[in-house]
VOPAGU-2260 file (C-alpha; in pm, 1 decimal, decimal comma):
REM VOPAGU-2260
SITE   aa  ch    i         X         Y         Z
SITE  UNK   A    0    9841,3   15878,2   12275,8
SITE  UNK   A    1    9726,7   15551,4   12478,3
SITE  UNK   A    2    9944,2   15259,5   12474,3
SITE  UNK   A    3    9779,5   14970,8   12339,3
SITE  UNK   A    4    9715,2   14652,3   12530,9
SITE  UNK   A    5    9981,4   14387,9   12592,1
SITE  UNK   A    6    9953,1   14128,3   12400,9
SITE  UNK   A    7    9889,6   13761,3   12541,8
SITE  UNK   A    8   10231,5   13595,2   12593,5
SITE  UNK   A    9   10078,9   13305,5   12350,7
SITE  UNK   A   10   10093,3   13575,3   12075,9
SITE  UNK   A   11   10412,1   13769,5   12118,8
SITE  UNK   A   12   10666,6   13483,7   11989,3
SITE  UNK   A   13   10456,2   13474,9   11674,2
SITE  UNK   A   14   10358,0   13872,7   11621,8
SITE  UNK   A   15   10680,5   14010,6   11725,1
SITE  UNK   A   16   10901,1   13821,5   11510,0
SITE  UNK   A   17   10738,2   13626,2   11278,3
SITE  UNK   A   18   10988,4   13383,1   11026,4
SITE  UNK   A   19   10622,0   13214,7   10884,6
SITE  UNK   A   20   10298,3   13337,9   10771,1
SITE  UNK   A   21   10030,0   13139,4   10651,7
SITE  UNK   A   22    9748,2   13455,4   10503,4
SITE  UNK   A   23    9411,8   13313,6   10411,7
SITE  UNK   A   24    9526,2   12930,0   10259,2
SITE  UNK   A   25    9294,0   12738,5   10146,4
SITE  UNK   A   26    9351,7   12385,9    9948,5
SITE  UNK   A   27    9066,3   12236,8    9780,7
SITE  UNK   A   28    9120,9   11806,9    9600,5
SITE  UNK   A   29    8835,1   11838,6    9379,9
SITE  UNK   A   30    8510,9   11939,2    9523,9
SITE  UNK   A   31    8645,5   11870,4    9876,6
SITE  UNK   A   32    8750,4   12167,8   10094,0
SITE  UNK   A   33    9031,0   12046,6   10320,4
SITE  UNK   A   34    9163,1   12382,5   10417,9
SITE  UNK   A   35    8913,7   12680,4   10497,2
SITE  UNK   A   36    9065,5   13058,3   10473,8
SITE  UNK   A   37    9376,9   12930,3   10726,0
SITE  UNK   A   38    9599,2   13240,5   10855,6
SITE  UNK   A   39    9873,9   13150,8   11115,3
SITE  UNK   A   40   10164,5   13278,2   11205,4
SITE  UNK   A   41   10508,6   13107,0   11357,2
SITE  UNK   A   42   10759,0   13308,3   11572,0
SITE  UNK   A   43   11106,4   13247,5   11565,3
SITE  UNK   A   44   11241,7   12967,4   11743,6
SITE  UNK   A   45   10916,5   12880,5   11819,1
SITE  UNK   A   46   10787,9   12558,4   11871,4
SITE  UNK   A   47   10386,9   12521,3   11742,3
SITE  UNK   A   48   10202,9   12208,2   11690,9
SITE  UNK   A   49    9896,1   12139,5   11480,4
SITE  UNK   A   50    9668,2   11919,9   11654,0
SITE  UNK   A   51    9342,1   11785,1   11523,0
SITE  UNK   A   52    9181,8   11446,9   11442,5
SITE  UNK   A   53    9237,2   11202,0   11120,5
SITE  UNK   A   54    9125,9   11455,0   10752,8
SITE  UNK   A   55    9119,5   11762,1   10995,7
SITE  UNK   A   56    9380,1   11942,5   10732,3
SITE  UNK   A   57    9712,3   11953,0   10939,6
SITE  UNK   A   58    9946,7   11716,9   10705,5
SITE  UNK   A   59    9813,4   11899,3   10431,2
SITE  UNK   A   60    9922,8   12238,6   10554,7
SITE  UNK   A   61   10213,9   12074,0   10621,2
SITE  UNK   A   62   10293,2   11984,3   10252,9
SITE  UNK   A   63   10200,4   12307,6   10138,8
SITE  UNK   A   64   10438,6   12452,8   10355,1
SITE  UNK   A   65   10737,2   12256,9   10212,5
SITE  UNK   A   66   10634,8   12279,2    9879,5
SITE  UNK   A   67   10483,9   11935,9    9810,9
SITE  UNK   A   68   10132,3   12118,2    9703,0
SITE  UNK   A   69   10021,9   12418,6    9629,9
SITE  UNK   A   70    9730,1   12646,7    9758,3
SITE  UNK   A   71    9450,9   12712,8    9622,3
SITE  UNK   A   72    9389,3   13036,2    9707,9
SITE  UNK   A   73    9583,2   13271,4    9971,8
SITE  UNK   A   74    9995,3   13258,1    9963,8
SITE  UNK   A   75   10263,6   13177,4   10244,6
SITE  UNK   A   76   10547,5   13382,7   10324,6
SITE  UNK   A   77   10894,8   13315,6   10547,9
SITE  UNK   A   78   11119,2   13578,9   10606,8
SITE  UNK   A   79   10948,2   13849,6   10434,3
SITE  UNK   A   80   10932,3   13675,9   10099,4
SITE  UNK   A   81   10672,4   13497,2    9926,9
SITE  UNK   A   82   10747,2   13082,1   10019,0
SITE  UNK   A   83   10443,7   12908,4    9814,3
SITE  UNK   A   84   10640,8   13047,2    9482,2
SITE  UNK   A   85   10940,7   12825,8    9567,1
SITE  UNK   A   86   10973,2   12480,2    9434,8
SITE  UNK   A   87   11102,8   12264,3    9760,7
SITE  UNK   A   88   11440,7   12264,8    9696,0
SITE  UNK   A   89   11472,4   12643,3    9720,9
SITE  UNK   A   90   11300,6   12700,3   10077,1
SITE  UNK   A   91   11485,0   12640,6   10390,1
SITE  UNK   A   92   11266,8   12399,5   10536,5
SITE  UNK   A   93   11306,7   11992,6   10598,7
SITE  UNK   A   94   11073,0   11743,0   10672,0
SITE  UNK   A   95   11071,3   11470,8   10875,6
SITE  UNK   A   96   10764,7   11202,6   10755,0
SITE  UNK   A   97   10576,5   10963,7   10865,1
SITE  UNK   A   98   10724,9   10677,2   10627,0
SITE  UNK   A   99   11076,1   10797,7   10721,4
SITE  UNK   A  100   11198,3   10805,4   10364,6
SITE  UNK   A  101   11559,3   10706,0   10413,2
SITE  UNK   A  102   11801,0   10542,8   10159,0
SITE  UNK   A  103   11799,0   10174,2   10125,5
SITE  UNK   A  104   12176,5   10109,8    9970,1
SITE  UNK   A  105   12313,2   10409,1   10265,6
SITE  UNK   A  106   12412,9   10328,1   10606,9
SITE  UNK   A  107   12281,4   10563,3   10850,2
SITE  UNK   A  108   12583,9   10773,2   10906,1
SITE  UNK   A  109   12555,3   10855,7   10507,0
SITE  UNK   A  110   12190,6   10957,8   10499,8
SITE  UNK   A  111   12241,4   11175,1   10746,8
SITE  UNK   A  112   12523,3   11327,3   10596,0
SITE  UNK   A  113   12357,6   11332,4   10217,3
SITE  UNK   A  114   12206,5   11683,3   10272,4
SITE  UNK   A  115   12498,0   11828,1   10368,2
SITE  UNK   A  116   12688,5   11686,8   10097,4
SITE  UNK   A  117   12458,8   11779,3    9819,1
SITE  UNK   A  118   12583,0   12138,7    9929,2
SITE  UNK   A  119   12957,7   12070,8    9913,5
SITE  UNK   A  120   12983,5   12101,3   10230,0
SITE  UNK   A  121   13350,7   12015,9   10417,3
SITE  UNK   A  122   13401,7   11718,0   10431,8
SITE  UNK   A  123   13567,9   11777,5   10788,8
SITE  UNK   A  124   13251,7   11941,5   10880,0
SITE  UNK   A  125   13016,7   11701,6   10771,5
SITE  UNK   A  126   13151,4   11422,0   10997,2
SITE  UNK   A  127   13150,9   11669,9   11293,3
SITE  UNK   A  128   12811,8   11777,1   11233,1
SITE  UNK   A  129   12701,4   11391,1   11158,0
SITE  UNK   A  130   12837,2   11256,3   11469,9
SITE  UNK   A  131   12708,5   11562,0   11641,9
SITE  UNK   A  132   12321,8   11436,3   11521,4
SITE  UNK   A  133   12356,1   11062,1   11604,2
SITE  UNK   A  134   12482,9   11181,0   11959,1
SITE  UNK   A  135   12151,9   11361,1   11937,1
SITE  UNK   A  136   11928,9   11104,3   11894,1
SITE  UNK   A  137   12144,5   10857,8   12058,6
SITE  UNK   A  138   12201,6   10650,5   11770,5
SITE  UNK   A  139   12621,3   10686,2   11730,5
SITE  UNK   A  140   12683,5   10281,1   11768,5
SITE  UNK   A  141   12418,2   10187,2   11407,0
SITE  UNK   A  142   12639,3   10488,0   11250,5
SITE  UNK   A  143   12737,0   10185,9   11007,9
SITE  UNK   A  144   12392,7   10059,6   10987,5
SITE  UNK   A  145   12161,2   10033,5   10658,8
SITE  UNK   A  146   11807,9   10113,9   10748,4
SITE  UNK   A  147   11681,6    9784,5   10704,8
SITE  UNK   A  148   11876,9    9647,4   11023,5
SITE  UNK   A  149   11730,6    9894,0   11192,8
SITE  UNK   A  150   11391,3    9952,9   11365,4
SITE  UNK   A  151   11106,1   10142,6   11308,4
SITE  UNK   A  152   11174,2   10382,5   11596,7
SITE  UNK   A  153   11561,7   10394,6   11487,9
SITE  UNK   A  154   11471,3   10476,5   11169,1
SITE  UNK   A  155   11256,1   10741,0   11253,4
SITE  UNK   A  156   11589,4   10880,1   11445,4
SITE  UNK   A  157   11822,4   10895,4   11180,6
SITE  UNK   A  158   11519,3   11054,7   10938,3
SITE  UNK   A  159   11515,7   11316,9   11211,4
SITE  UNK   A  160   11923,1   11326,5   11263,3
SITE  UNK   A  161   11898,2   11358,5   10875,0
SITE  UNK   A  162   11665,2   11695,1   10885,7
SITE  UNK   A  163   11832,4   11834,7   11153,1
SITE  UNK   A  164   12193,6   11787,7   11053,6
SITE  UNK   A  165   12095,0   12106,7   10784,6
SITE  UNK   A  166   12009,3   12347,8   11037,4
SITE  UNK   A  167   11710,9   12442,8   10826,8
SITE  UNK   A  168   11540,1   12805,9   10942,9
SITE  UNK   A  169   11232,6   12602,9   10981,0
SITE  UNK   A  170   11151,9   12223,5   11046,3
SITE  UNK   A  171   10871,1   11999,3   10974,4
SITE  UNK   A  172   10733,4   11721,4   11140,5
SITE  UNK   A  173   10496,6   11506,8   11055,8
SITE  UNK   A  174   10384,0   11260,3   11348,1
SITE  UNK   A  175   10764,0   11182,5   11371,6
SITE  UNK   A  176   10741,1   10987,3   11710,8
SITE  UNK   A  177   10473,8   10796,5   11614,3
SITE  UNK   A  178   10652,1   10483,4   11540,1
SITE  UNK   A  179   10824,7   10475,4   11899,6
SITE  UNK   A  180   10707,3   10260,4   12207,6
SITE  UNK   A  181   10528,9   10435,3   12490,8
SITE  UNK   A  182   10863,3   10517,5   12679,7
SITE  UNK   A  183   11100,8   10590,5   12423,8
SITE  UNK   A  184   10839,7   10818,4   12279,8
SITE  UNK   A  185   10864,2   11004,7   12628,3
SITE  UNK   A  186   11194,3   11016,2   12630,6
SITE  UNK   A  187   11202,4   11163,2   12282,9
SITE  UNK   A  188   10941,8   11408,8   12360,1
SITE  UNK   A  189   11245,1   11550,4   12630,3
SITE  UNK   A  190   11502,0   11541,9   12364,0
SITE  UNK   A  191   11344,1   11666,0   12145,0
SITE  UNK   A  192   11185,0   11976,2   12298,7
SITE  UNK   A  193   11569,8   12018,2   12461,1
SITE  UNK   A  194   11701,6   12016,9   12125,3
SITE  UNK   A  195   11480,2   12241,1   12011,9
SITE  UNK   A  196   11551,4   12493,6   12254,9
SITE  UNK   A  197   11970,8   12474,4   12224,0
SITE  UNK   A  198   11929,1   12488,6   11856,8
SITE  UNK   A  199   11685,2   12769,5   11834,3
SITE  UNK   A  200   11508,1   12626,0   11481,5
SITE  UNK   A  201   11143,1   12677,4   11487,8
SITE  UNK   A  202   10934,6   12352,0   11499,7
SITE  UNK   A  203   10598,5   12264,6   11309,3
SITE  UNK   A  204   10550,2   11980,5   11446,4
SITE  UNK   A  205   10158,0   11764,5   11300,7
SITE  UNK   A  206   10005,6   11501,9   11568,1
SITE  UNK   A  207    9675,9   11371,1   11672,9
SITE  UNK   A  208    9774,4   11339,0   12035,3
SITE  UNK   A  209    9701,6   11556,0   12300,1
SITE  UNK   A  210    9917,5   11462,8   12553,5
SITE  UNK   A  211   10178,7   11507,5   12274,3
SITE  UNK   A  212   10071,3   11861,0   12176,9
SITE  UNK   A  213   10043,3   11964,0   12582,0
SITE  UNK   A  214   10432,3   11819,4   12665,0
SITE  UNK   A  215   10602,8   11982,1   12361,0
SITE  UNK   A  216   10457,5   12343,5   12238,7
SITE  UNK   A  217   10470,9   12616,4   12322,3
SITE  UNK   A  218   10166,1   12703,9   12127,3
SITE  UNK   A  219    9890,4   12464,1   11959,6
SITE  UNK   A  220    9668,2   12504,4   11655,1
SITE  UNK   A  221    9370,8   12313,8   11685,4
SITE  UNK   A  222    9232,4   12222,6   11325,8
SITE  UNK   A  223    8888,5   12074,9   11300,9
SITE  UNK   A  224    8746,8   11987,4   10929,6
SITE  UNK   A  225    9011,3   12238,4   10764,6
SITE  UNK   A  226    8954,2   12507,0   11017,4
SITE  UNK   A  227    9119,8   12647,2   11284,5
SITE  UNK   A  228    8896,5   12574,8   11616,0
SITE  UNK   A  229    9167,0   12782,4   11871,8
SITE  UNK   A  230    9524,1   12867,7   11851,3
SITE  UNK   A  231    9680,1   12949,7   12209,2
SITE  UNK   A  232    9923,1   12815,8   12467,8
SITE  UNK   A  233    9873,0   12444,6   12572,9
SITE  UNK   A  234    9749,1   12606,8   12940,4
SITE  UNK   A  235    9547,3   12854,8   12772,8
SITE  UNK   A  236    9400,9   12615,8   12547,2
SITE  UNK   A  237    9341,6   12396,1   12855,4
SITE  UNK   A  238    9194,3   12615,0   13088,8
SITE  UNK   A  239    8998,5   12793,6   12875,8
SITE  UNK   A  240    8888,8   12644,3   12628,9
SITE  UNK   A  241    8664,3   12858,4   12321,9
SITE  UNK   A  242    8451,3   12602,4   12212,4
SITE  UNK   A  243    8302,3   12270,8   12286,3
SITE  UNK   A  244    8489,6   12046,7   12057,3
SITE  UNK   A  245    8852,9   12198,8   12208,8
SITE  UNK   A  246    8721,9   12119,6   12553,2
SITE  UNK   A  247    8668,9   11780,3   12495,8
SITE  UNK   A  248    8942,4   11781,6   12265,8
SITE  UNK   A  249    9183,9   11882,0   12506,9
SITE  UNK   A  250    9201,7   11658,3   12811,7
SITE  UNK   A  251    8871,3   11546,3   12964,5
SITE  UNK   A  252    8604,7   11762,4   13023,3
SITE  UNK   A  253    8243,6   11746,5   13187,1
SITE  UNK   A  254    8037,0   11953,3   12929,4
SITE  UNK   A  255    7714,9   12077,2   13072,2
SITE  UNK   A  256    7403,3   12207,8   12860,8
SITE  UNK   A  257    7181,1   12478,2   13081,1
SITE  UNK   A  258    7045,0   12774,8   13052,8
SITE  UNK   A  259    7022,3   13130,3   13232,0
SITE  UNK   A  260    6747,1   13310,4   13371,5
SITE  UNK   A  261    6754,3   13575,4   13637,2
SITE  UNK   A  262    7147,0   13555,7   13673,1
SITE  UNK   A  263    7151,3   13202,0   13785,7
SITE  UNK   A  264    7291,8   12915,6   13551,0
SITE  UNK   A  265    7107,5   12602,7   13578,2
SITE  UNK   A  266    7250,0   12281,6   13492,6
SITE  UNK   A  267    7080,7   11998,4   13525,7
SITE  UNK   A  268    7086,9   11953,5   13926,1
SITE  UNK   A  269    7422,4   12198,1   13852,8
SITE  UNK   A  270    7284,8   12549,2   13971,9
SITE  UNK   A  271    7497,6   12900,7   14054,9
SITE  UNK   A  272    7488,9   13252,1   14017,3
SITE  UNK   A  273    7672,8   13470,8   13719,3
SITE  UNK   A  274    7671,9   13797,2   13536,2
SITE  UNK   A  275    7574,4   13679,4   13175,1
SITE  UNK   A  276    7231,4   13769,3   12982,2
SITE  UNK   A  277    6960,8   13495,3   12980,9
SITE  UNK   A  278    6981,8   13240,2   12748,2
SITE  UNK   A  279    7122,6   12884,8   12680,4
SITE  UNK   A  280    7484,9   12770,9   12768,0
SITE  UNK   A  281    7746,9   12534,3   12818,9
SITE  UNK   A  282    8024,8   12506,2   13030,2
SITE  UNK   A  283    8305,5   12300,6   13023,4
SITE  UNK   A  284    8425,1   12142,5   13396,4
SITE  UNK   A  285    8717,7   11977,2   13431,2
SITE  UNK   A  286    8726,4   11658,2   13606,8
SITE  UNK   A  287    8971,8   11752,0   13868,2
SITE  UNK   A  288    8816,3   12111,7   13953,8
SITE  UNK   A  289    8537,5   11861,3   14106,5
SITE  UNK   A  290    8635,1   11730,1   14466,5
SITE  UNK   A  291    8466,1   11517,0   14712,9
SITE  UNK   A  292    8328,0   11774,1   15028,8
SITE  UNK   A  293    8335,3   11519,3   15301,7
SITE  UNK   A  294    8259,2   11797,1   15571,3
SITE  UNK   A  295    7934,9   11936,1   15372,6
SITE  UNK   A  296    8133,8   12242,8   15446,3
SITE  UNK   A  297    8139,3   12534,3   15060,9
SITE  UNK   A  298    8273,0   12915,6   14997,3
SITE  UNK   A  299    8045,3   13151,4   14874,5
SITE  UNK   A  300    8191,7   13084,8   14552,9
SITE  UNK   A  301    8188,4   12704,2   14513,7
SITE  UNK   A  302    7902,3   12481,2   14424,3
SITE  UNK   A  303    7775,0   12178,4   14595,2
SITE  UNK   A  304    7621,4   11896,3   14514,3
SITE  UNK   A  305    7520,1   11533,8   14635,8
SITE  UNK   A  306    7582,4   11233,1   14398,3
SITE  UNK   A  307    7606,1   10850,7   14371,9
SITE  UNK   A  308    7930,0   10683,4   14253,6
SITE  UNK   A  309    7835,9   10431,5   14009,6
SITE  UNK   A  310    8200,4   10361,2   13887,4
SITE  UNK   A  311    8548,8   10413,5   13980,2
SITE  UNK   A  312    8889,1   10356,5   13767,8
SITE  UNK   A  313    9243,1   10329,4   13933,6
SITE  UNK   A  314    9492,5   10508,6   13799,7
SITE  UNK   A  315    9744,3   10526,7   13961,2
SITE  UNK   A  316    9823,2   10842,8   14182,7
SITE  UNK   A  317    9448,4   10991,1   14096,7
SITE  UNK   A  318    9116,4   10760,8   14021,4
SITE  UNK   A  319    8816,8   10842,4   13762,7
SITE  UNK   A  320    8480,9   10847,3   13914,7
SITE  UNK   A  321    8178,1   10857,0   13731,5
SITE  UNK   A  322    7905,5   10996,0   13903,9
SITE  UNK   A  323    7521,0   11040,3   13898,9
SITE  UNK   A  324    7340,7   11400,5   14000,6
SITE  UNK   A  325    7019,8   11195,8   13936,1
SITE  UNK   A  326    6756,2   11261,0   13656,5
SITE  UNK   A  327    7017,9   11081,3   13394,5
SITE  UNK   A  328    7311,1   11379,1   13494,1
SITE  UNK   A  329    7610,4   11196,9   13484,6
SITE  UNK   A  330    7948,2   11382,8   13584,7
SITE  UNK   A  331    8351,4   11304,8   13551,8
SITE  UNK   A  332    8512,9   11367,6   13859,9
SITE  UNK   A  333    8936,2   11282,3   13924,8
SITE  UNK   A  334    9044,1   11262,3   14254,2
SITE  UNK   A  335    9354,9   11138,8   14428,5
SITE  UNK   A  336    9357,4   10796,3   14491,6
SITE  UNK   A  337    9200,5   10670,2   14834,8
SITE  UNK   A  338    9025,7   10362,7   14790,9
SITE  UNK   A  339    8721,8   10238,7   14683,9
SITE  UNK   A  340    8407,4   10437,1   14717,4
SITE  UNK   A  341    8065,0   10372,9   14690,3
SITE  UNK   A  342    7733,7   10546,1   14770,8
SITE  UNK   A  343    7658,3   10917,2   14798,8
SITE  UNK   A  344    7858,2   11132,7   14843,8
SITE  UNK   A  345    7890,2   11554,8   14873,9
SITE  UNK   A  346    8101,0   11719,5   14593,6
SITE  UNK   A  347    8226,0   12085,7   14496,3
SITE  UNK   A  348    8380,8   12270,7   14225,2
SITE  UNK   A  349    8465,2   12676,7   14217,5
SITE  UNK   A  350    8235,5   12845,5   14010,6
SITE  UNK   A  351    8534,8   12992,3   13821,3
SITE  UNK   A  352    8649,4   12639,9   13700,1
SITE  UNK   A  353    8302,8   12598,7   13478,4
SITE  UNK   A  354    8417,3   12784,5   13170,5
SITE  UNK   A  355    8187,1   12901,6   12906,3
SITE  UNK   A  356    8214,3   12765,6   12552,6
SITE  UNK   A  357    8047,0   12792,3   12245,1
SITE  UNK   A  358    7856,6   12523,9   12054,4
SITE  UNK   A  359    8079,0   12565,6   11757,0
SITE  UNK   A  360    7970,4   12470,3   11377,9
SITE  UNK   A  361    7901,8   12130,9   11435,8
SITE  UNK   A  362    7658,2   11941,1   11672,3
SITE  UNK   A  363    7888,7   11788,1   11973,4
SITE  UNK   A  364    7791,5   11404,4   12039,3
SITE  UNK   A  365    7518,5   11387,7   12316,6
SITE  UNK   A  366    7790,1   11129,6   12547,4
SITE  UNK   A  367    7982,3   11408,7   12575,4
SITE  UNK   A  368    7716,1   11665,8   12697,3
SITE  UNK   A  369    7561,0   11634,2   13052,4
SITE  UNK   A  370    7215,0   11839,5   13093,2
């Protein structure tokens, strides 16, 4: 007999040893679908985000996971038994939310220890593993504080010290960063995937940023209107993206409308040779496959083409350019940073690096579609 094909490293966390499985959910609020047929799976010790816009279904999922609704249709298991029949109480999973939900008469060191002394735990233990979490989240000198001394972003810490004190099989996280400044919320992103990865509980972790999903995961669900768009590794879902919507989704992305006859793609001034049946397309082009060709010089298998910069953003190490083909095709193009440019200018990008995508189920807006 044949062995079967390997499966994509993306998948074998989730396949081979799966704590969660989400078969075939769907949650309906009235006459409003807000999750579609949803199967997923979570590996492990794994660490997977759902990503996805404002009403795209992810807190939801969320909730039914912990046991704060229930499905409408389809059922959720963990550990080989059926989850969605547990009230929340019973399922090992915690939650950390948005609104941080602490207690207003405890000081920090005491909601953080509440969990673990709802379950009689030692009380020898319970200080060890307390001071252990506010070491975590760096936190150990407002031990003493009530939450409303405290900040936003250090309450957000000791609602996270609080979930993670339990050592629950499986932890929830609803936008927990979110109330953080720009570089605390980096340097949480570091702890956070570190502690992960010493404490070996798998993460679900909801967000609506990108950059987010990319730094932490090590898989994303994209969710778009209650559906799953793609589910894959953040450089999978990068480089190659399925459809449309995930390519602009995901980073910035030059999305160009053509069509092929004869084996040659044409798009817009855009044209090159491939192996595809005739018919329309689009491809998705990163900004920094494209780089300026100031010797004119191409491989076989690289395209060139001659446009005008009309503008230019500094940003740092690399700059934006926006650029016209002519006959109103305007491109993306990063490059590193080297002053400003103006007029025409030769450009190239491998043909590998324009990846075909499908239109998907909804009409993508016309600014982000070149043709």
């Amino acid at each position: 007999m044949s062995a079967s094909p390997a499966n994509p490293p993306e998948q074998d966390t989730a396949e081979s040893a799966a704590l969660l499985e989400v078969r075939n959910v769907a949650k309906r609020f009235g006459a409003v679908d807000v999750l579609k047929n949803i199967s997923l799976s979570l590996g492990a010790g794994e660490f997977l985000t759902l990503l996805g816009e404002s009403g795209s279904g992810k807190t939801t999922l969320l909730r039914l996971i912990a046991g704060f609704e229930q499905p409408s249709s389809g059922e959720i298991w963990m550990s080989g038994a059926r989850l969605d029949l547990l009230p929340p109480y019973k399922r090992r999973v915690n939650t950390v939310f948005q609104n941080y939900a602490l207690f207003p008469h405890l000081s920090a060191h005491d909601n953080i220890a509440y969990g673990l002394r709802v379950k009689g735990t030692e009380a020898s233990e319970v200080s060890n593993r307390v001071e252990e979490a506010l070491r975590m989240v760096k936190m150990q000198e407002f031990a003493g504080s009530r939450p409303s001394k405290l900040s936003g972003g250090q309450q957000q810490r000791i609602a996270l010290a609080r979930a993670l004190v339990n050592r629950p099989q499986l932890l929830l996280l609803d936008e927990p960063l979110s109330a953080l400044d720009a570089n605390l919320r980096k340097q949480m992103q570091s702890e956070l995937k570190a502690l992960q990865r010493e404490i070996g509980i798998t993460f679900l972790f909801v967000t609506h940023d990108q950059e987010e999903a990319m730094a932490l995961s090590d898989r994303i669900a994209l969710l778009r209107d209650g559906a799953l768009e793609q589910v894959a590794s953040p450089r999978e879902i990068y480089a190659h993206p399925a459809t449309a919507y995930t390519a602009q989704f995901i980073g910035q992305t030059n999305l160009l409308r053509g069509e092929i006859r004869g084996s040659i793609a044409s798009c817009g001034a855009l044209c090159w040779p491939v192996e595809e049946a005739d018919g329309p397309v689009i491809f998705s082009l990163r900004p920094e496959a494209i780089r300026i060709c100031p010797d004119g010089q191409r491989q076989t298998s690289e395209v060139k083409f001659r446009a005008a910069v009309r503008q230019q953003f500094y940003s740092g190490s690399t700059e934006l350019l926006e650029v016209d083909c002519g006959s109103g095709q305007t491109l993306r193009v990063r490059v590193p940073a080297r002053g400003p440019l103006a007029g025409e200018h030769e450009f190239v990008f491998s043909m590998a690096d324009a990846i075909r995508v499908e239109e998907g189920t909804k009409e993508v807006s016309s600014k982000q579609i070149t043709s």
